[in-house]
NUMAR-829613 format. One line per 5 residues: number of its first residue (from 1); their letters; for each residue x, y negated, z negated of N, C-alpha, C. Coordinates in pm, whole numbers, plus 50000, padded with zeros to 5 digits. Example, Ala and Ser with C-alpha at 12.3 -4.5 7.8 and 13.67 -1.06 7.14 Angstrom:
2
1> as> 51319/50569/49220/51230/50450/49220/51320/50330/49220 | 51285/50225/49292/51367/50106/49286/51290/49997/49213
// end
This chain:
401
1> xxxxx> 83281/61253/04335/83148/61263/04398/83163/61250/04550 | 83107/61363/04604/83120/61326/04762/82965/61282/04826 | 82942/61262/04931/82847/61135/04985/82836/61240/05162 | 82717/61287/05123/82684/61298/05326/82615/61272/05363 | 82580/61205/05466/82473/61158/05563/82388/61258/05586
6> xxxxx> 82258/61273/05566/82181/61397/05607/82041/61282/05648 | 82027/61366/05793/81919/61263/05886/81798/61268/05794 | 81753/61383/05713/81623/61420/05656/81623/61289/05524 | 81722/61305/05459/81751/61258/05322/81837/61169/05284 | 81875/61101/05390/81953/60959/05376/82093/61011/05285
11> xxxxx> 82130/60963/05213/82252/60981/05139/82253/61087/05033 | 82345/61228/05080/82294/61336/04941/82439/61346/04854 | 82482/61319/04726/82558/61372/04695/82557/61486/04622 | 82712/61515/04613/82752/61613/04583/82847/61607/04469 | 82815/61668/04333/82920/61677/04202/83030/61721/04250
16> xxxxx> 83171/61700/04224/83268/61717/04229/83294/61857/04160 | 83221/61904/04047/83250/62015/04015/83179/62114/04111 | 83089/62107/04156/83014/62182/04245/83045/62172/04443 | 83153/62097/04437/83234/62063/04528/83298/62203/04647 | 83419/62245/04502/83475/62361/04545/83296/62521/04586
21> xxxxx> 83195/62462/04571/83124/62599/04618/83039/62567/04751 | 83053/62391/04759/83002/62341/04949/83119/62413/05032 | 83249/62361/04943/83374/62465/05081/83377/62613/05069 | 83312/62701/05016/83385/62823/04998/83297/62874/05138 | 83400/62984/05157/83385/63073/05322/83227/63112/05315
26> xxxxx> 83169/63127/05192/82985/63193/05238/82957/63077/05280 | 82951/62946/05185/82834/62830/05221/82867/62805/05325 | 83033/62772/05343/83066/62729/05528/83010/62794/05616 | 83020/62958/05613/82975/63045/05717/82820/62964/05755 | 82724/62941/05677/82580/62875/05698/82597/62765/05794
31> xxxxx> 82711/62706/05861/82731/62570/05931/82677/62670/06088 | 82710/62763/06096/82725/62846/06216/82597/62980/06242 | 82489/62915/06117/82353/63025/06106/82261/62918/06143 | 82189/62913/06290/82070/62858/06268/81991/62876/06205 | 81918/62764/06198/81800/62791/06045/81661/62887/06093
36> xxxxx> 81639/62792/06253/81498/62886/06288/81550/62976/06382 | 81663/63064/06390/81666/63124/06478/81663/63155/06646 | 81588/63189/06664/81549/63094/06869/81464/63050/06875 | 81406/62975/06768/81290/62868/06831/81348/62691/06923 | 81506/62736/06928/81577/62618/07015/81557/62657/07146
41> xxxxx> 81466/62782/07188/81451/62842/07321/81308/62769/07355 | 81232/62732/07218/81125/62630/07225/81138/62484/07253 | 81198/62420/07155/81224/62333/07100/81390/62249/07138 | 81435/62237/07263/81565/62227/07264/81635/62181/07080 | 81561/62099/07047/81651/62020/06920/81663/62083/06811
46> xxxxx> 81586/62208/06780/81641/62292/06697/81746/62382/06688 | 81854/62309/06646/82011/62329/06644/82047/62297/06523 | 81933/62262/06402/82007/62296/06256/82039/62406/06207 | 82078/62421/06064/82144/62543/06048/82128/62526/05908 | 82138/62658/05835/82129/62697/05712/82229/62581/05631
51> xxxxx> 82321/62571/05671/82426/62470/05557/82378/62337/05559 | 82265/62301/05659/82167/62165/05606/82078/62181/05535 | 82041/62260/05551/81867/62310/05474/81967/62356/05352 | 82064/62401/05339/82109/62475/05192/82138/62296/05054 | 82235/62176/05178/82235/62104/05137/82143/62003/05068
56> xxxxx> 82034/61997/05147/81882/61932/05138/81804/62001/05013 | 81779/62149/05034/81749/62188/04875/81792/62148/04765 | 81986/62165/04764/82035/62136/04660/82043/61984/04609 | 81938/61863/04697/81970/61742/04680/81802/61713/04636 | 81713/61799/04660/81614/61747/04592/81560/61865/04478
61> xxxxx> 81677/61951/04428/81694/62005/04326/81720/61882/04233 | 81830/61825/04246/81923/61746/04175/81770/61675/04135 | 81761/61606/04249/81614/61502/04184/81496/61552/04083 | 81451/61688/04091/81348/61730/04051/81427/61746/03894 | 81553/61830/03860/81615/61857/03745/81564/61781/03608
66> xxxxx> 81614/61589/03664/81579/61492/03590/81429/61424/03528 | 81342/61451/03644/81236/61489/03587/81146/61579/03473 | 81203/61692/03503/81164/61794/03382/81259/61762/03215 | 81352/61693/03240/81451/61636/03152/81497/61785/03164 | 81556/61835/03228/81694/61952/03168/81792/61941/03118
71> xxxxx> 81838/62020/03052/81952/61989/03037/82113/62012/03084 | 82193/61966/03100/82305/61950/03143/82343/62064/03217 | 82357/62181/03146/82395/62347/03226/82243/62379/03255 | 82156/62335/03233/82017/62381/03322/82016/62299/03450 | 82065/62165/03442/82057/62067/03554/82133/62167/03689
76> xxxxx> 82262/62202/03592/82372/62266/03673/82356/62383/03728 | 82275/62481/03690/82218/62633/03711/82127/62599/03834 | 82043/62536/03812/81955/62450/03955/81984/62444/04066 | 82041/62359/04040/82129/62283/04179/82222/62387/04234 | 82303/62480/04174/82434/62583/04202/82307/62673/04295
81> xxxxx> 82194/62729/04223/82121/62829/04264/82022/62746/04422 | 82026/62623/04411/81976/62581/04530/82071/62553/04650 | 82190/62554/04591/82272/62562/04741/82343/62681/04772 | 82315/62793/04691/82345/62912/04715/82209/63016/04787 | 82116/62958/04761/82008/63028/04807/81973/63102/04875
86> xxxxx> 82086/63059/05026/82039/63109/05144/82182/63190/05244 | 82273/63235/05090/82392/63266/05163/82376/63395/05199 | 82244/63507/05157/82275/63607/05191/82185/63639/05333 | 82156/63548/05449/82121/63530/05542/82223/63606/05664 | 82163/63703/05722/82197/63749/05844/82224/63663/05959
91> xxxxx> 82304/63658/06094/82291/63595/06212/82134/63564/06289 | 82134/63443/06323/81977/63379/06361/81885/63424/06229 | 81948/63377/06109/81855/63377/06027/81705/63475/06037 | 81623/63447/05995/81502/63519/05992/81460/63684/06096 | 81552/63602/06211/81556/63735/06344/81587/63877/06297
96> xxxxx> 81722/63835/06187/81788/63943/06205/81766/64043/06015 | 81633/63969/05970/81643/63954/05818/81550/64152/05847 | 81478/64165/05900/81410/64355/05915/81580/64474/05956 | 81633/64394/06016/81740/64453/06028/81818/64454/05896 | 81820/64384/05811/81922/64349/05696/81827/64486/05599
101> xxxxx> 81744/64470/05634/81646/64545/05471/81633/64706/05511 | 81629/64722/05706/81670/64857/05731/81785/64908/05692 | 81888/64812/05696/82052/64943/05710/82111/64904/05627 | 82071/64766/05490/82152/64742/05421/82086/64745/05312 | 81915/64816/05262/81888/64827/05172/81815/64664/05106
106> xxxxx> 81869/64555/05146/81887/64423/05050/81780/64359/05160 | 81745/64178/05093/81693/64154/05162/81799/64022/05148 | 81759/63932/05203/81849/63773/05207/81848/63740/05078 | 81744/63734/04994/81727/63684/04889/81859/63731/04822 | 81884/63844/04780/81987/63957/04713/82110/63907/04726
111> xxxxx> 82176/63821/04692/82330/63786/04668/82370/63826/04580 | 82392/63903/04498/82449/63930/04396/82585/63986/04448 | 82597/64040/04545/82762/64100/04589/82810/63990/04642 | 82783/63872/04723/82843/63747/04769/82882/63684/04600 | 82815/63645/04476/82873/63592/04396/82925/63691/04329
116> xxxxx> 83003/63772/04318/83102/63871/04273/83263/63848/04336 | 83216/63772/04455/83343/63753/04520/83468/63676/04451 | 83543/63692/04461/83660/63613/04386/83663/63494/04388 | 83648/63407/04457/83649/63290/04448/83527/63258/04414 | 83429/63297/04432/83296/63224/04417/83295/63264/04244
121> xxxxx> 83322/63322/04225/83305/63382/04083/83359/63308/04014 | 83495/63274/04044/83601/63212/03958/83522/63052/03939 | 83450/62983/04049/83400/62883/04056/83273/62928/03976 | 83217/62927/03974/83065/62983/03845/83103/62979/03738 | 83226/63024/03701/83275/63084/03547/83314/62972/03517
126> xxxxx> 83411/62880/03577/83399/62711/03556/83285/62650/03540 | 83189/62694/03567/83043/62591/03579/82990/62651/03455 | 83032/62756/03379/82982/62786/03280/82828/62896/03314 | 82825/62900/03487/82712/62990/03540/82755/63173/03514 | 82657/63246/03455/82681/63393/03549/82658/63383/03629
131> xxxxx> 82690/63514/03715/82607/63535/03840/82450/63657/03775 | 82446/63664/03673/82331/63723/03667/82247/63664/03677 | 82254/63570/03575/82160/63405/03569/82140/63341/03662 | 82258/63371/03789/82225/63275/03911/82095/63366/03956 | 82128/63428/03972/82039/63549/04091/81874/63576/03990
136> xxxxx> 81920/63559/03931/81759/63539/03821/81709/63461/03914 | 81740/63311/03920/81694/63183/03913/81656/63229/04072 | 81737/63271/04187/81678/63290/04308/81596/63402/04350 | 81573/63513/04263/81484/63608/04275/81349/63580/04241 | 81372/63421/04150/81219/63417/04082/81215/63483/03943
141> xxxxx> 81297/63510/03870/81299/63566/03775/81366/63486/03612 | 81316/63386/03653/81417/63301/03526/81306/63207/03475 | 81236/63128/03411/81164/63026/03378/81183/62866/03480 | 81309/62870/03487/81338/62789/03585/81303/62837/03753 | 81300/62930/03784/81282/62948/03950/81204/62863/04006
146> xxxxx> 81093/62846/03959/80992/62772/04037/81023/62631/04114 | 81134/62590/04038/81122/62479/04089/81263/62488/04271 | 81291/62594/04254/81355/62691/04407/81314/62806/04468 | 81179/62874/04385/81137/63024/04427/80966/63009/04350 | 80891/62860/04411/80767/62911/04344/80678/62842/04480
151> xxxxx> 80580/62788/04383/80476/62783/04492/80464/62620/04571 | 80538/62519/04457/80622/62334/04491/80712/62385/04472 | 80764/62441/04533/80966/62445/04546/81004/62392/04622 | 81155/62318/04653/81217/62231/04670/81256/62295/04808 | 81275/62443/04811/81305/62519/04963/81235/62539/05051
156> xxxxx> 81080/62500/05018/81000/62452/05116/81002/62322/05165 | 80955/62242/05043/80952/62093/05091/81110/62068/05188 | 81210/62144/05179/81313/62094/05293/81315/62156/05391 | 81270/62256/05439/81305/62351/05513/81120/62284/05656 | 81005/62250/05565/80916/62211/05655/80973/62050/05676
161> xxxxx> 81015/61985/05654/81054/61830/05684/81153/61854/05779 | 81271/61939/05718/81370/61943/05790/81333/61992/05949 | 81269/62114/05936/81228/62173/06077/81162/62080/06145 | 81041/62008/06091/80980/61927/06192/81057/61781/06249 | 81132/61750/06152/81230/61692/06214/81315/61731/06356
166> xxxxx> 81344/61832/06365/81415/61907/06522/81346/61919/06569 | 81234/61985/06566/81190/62014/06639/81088/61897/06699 | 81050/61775/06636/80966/61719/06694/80861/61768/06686 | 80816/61855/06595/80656/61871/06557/80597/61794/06448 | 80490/61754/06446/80434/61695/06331/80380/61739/06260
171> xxxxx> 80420/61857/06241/80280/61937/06131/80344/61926/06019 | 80481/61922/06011/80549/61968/05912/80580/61823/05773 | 80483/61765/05816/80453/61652/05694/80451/61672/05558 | 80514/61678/05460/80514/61675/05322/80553/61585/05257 | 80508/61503/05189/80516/61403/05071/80608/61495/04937
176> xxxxx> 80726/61520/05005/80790/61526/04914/80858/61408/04787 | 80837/61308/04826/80896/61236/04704/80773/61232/04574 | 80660/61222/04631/80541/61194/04576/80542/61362/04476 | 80548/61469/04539/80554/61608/04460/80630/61610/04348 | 80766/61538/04378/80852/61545/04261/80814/61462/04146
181> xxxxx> 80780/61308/04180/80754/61220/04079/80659/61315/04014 | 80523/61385/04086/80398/61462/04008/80452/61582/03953 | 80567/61629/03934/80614/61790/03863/80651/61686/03703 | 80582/61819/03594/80675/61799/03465/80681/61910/03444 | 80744/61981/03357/80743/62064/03281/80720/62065/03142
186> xxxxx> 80625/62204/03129/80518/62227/03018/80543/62348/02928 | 80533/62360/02781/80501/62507/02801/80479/62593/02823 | 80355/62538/02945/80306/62642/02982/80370/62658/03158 | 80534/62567/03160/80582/62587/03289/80566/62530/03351 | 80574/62510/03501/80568/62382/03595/80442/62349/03586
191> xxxxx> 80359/62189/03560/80298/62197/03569/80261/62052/03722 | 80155/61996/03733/80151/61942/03854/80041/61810/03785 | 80059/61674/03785/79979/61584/03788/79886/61560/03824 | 79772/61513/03843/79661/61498/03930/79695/61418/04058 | 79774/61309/04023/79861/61227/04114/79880/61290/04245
196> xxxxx> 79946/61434/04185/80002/61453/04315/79935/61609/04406 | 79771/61612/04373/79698/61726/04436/79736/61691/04593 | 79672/61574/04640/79733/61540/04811/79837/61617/04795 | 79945/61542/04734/80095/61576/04833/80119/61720/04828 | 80062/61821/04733/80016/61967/04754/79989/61990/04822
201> xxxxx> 79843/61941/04892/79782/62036/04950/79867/61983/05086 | 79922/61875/05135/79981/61852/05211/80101/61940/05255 | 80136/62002/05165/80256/62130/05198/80180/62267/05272 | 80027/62267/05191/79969/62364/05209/79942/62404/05354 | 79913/62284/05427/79858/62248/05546/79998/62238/05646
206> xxxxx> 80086/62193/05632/80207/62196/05692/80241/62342/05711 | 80243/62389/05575/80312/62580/05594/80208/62634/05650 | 80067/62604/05687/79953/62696/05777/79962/62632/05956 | 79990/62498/05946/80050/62509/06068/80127/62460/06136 | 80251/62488/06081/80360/62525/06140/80388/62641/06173
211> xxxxx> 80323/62737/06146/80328/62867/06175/80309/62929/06328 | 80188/62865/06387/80207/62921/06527/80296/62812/06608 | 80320/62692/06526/80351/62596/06674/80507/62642/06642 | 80580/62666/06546/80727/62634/06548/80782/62813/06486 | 80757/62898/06349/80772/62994/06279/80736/63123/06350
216> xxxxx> 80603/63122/06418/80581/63295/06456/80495/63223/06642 | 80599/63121/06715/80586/63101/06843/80568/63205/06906 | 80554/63264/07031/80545/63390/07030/80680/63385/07161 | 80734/63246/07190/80889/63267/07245/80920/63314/07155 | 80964/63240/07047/81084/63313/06943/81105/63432/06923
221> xxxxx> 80867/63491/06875/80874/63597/06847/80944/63722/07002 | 80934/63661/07085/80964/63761/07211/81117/63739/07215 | 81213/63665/07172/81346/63658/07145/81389/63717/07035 | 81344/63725/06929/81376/63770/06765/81335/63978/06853 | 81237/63980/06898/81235/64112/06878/81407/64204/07006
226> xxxxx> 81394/64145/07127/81467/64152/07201/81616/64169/07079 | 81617/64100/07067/81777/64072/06963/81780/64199/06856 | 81659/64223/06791/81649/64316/06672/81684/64458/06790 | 81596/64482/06876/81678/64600/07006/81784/64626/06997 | 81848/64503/07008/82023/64515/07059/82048/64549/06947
231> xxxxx> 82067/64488/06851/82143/64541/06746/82101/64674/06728 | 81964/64739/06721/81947/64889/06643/81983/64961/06758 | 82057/64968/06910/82078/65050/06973/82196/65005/06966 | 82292/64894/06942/82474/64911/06891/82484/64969/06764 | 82403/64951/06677/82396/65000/06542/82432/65173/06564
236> xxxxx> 82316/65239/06626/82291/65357/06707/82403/65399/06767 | 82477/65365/06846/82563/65380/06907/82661/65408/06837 | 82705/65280/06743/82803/65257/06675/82797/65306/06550 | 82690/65375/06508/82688/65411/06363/82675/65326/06253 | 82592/65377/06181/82494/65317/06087/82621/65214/05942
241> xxxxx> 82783/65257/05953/82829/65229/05918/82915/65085/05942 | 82828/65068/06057/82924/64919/06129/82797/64772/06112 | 82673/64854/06053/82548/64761/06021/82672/64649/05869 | 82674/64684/05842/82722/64577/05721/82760/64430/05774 | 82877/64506/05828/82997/64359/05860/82902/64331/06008
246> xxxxx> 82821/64379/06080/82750/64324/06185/82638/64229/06111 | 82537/64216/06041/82466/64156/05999/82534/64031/05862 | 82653/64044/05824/82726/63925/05810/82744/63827/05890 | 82782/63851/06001/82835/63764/06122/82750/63634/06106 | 82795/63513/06195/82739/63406/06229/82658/63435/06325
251> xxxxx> 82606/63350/06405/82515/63341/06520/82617/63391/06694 | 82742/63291/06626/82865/63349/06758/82885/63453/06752 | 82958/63547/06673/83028/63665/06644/82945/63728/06651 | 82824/63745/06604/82722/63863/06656/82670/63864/06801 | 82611/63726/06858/82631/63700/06992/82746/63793/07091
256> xxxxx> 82883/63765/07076/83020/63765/07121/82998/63942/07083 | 82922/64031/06982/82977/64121/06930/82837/64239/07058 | 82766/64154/07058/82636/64219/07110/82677/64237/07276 | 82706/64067/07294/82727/64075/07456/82891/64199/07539 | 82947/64213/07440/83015/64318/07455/83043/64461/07391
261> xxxxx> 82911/64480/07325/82900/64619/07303/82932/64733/07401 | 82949/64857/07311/82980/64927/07387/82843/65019/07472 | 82763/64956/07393/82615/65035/07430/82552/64916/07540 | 82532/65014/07648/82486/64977/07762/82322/64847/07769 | 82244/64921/07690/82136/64900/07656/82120/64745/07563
266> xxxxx> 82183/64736/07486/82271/64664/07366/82296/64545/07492 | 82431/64558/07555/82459/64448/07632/82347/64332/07712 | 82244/64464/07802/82181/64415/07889/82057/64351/07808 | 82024/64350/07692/81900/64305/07624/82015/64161/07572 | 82089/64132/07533/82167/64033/07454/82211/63908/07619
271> xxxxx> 82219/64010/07748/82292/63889/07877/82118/63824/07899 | 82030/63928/07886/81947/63891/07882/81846/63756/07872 | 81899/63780/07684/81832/63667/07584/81919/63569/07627 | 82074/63504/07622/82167/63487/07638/82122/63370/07762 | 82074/63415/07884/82077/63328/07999/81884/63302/07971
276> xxxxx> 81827/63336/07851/81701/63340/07890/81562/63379/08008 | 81652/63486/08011/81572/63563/08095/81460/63623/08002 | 81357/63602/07950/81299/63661/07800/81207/63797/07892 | 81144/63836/07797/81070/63933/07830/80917/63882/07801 | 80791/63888/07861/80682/63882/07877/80594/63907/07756
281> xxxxx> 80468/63866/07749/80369/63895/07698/80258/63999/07792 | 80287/64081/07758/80194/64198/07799/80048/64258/07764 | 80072/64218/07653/79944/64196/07498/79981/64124/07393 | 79885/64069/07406/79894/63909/07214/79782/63951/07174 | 79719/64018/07071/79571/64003/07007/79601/63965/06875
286> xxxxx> 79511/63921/06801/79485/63897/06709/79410/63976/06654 | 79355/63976/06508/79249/64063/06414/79158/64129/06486 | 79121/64038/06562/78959/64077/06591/79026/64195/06736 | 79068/64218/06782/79098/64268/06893/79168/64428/06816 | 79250/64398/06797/79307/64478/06707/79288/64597/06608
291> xxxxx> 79375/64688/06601/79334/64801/06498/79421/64803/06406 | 79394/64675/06335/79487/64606/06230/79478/64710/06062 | 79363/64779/06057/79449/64874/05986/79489/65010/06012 | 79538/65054/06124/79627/65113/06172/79776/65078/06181 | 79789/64932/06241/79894/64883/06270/80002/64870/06133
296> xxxxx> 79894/64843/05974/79944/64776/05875/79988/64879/05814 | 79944/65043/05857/79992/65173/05783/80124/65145/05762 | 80210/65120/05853/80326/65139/05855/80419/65016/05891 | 80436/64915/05880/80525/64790/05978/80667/64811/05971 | 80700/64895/06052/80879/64895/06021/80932/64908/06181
301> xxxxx> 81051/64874/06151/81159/64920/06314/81118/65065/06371 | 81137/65149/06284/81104/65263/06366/80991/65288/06385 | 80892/65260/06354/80770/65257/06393/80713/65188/06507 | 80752/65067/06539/80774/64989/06623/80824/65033/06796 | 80933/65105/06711/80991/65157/06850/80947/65316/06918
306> xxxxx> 80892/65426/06815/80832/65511/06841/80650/65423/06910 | 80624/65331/06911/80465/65276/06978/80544/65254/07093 | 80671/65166/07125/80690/65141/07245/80723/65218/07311 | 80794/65329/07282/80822/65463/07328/80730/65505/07410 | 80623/65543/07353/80467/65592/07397/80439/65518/07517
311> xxxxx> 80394/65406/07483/80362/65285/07572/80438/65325/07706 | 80584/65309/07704/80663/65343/07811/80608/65466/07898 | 80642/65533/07811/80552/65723/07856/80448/65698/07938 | 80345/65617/07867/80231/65620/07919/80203/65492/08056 | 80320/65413/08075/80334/65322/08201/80409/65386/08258
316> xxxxx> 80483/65463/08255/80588/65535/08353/80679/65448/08380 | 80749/65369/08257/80871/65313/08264/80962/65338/08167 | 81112/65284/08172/81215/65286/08077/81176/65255/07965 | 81211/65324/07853/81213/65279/07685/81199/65142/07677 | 81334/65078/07744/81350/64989/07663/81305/64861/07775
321> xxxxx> 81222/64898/07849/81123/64776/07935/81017/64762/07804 | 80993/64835/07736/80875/64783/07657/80916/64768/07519 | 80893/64625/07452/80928/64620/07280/80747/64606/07221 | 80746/64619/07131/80613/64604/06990/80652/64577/06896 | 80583/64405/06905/80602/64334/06774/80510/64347/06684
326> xxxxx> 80558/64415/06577/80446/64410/06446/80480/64374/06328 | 80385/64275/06299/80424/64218/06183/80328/64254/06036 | 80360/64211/05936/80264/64218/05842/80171/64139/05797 | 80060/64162/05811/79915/64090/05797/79898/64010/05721 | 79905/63865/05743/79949/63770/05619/79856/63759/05508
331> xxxxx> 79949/63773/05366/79866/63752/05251/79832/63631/05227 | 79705/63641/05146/79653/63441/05081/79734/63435/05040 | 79734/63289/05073/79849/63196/04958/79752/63202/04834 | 79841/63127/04754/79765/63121/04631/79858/63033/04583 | 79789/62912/04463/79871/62826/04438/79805/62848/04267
336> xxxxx> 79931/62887/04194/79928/62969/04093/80004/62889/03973 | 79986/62713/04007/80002/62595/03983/79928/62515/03851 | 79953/62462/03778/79800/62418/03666/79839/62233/03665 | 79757/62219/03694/79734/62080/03723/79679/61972/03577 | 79770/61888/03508/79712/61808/03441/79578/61716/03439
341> xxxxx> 79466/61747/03432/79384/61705/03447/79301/61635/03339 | 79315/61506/03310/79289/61434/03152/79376/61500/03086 | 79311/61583/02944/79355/61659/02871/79379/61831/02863 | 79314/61851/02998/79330/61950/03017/79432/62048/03118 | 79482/62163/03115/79535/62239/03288/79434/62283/03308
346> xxxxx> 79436/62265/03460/79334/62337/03564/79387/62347/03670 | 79380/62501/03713/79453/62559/03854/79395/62468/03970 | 79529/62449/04053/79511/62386/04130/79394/62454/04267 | 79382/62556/04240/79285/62644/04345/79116/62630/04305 | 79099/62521/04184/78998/62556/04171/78948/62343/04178
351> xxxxx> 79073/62275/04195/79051/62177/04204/79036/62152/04370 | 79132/62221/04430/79144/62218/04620/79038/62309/04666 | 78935/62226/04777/78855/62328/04845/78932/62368/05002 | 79069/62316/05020/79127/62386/05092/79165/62488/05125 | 79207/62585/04978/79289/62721/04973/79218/62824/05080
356> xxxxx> 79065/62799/05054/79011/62958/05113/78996/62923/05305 | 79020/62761/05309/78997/62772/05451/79116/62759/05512 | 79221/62712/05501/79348/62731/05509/79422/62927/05548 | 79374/63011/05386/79386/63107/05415/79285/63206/05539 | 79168/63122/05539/79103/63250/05692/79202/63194/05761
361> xxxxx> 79247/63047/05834/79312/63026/05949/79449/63138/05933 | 79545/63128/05835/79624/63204/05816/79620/63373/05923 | 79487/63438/05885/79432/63532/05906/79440/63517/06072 | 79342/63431/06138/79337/63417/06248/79458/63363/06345 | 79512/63327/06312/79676/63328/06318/79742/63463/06337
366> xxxxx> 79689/63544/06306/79777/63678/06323/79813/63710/06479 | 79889/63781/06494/79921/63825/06648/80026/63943/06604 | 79941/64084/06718/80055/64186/06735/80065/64142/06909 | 80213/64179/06918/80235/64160/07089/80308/64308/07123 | 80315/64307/07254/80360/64384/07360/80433/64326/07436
371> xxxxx> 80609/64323/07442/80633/64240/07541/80696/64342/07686 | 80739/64317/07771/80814/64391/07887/80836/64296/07999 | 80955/64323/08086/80986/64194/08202/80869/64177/08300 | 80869/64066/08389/80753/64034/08378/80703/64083/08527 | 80767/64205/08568/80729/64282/08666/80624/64405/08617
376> xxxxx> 80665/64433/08450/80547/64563/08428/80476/64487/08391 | 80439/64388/08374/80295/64272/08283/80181/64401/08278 | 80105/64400/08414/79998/64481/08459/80015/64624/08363 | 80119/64663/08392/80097/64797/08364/80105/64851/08244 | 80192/64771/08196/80232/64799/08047/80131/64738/07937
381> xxxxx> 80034/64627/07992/79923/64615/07948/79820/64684/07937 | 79800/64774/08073/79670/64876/08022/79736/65008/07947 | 79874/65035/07949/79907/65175/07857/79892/65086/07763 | 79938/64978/07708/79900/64967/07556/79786/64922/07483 | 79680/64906/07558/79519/64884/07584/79513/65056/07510
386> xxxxx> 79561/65127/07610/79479/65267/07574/79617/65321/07468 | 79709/65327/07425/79763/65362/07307/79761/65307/07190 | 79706/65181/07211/79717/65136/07074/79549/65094/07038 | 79437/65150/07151/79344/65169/07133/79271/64986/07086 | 79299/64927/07164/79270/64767/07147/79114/64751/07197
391> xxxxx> 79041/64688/07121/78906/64668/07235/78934/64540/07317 | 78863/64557/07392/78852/64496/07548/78762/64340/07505 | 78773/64261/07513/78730/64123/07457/78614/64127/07564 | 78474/64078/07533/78369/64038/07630/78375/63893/07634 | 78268/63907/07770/78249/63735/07731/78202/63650/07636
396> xxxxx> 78154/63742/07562/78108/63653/07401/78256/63617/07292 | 78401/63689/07314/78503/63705/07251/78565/63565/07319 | 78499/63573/07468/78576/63430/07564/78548/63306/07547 | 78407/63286/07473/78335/63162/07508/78391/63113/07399 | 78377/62963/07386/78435/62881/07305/78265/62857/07136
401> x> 78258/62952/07126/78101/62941/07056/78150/62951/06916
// end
């Protein structure tokens, strides 16, 4: 049994049989993937990384297992699938995850070619795991997922503690010990105590806002898009065949791989980010401003970059002075949960009068941006006023009413 200090979780161990898959080259590679990407351009102290958050899952996996009473190779399927979770993660994590699903088809979730690998395989087949069964369990596709791929999963409760921990935000409060004691399992699947509706809705409220202060900042977001540039014009450059082993990389080696590309464009967006020189907010709207279903026709890279294109055209500057961040219009949560209540289940959405106000904020939370250095601000603001056809906010949009 090995023993690590983890600031979030005091003492986590680790099975000895499940030993040989903390050292193998994927999970290690995660020591060298930040978790939030550049929100340390926010936050100096966010400098964790996927191989804590991978560890932290797999330690309040372990805890939750015993609760449901599993059994022995179910305990073990758990825990394997919670510290594998997050190996099929691109460089700066989340930044580089639109890039992974453009040129590689997959999304992070999708490991199934990482546990094929020889060693990792050979270690599974000892554990008595497939890898089909693993990848069930992290796709959400197994009876067990939920308690790593549902709506109280264990990869939230670590990933919001853990973050607000670095970062020094407080939103990210969850009563995770309290969630676990309240999970059993039912026939009818995870089900949730009455005990523990708070420490629910307490996740609920953490994942709505943490979202603008730490997840979709609009530094990060103006760093994450900058970075996604570089890569699709070395990609470009370099051919669509060098995307693989580029979106493997760590946070260094893609760094190290960007800042010396051979593409001009590529370099100067990466010395850029690099010394933090960022690029501007030119336009931030939200819903109401917005021609949000226009924007939602389509949300992809190339779409993205054919608006900034325009934009450029229409300011009379370089391509690549102007990026457009677009994202996809966030769906309700929904907590799809059944709550022991006396003798009865009852969805937890109908016991919380939180869900529906939680989800408008969600909504109002939205932001498409425009960024460019912060010499075109002016200009590149009114071409994308008139290309992307934004209305003009009055003073009734200004007042605090």
């Amino acid at each position: 049994m090995k023993v690590i200090k983890d600031p979030v979780h005091g003492y986590v161990e680790v099975r000895d049989d499940i030993l040989p898959l903390l050292d193998s080259p994927q999970v290690q590679r995660l020591r060298y993937v930040k978790q939030l990407g550049f929100s340390h351009m926010v936050y100096p102290g966010a400098n964790h990384t996927r191989f804590e958050h991978s560890v932290g899952t797999m330690h309040l996996a372990s805890q939750v297992c015993p609760r449901m009473d599993l059994s022995e190779d179910e305990t073990t399927l758990v825990t394997v699938a919670a510290l594998l979770h997050d190996i099929g993660h691109g460089p700066y994590s989340h930044a580089t995850e639109p890039l992974i699903e453009e040129y590689t088809g997959r999304s992070h979730q999708e490991i199934d070619n990482f546990l094929r690998d020889d060693e990792i395989a050979g270690i599974l087949d000892d554990l008595n795991i497939t890898p089909n069964e693993l990848c069930d369990v992290v796709y959400g596709e197994h009876y067990l997922s939920g308690i790593i791929h549902g709506d109280l999963d264990v990869d939230r409760m670590d990933y919001l503690l853990r973050d607000a921990h670095y970062t020094g935000v407080p939103y990210g409060t969850v009563d995770a010990q309290r969630l676990i004691q309240s999970i059993v399992m039912t026939e009818s699947g995870i089900v949730l105590k009455e005990t523990g509706i708070n420490a629910a809705e307490s996740l609920l409220l953490a994942r709505t806002l943490m979202r603008p202060a730490v997840y979709f900042h609009h530094v990060s977001r103006i760093a994450e898009s900058m970075v996604k540039y570089a890569a699709m014009k070395h990609i470009e450059w370099a051919g669509q065949g060098c995307a693989e082993a580029l979106l493997s990389m760590d946070d260094a080696a893609f760094t190290r791989e960007m800042l010396t590309s051979p593409c001009e464009e590529s370099r100067m967006m990466m010395e850029r980010l690099y010394r933090r020189r960022l690029y501007k907010r030119a336009l931030y709207v939200g819903e109401d401003l917005a021609n949000t279903g226009a924007m939602q026709s389509e949300v992809t890279l190339e779409k993205g970059r054919e608006i900034a294109v325009e934009i450029a055209e229409t300011a009379g500057i370089d391509p690549h002075s102007v990026l457009v961040d677009l994202s996809s219009f966030p769906s309700d949560m929904s907590m799809e949960v059944l709550v022991r209540n006396h003798h009865d289940l009852v969805s937890l959405e109908n016991l919380s009068p939180l869900m529906k106000t939680l989800n408008d904020t969600r909504k109002r939370q939205w932001r498409m941006g425009v960024y460019t250095p912060h010499e075109f601000r002016s200009v590149v603001e009114e071409a994308a006023v008139e290309v992307l056809h934004i209305k003009r906010p009055t003073k009734q949009d200004k007042l605090n009413i």
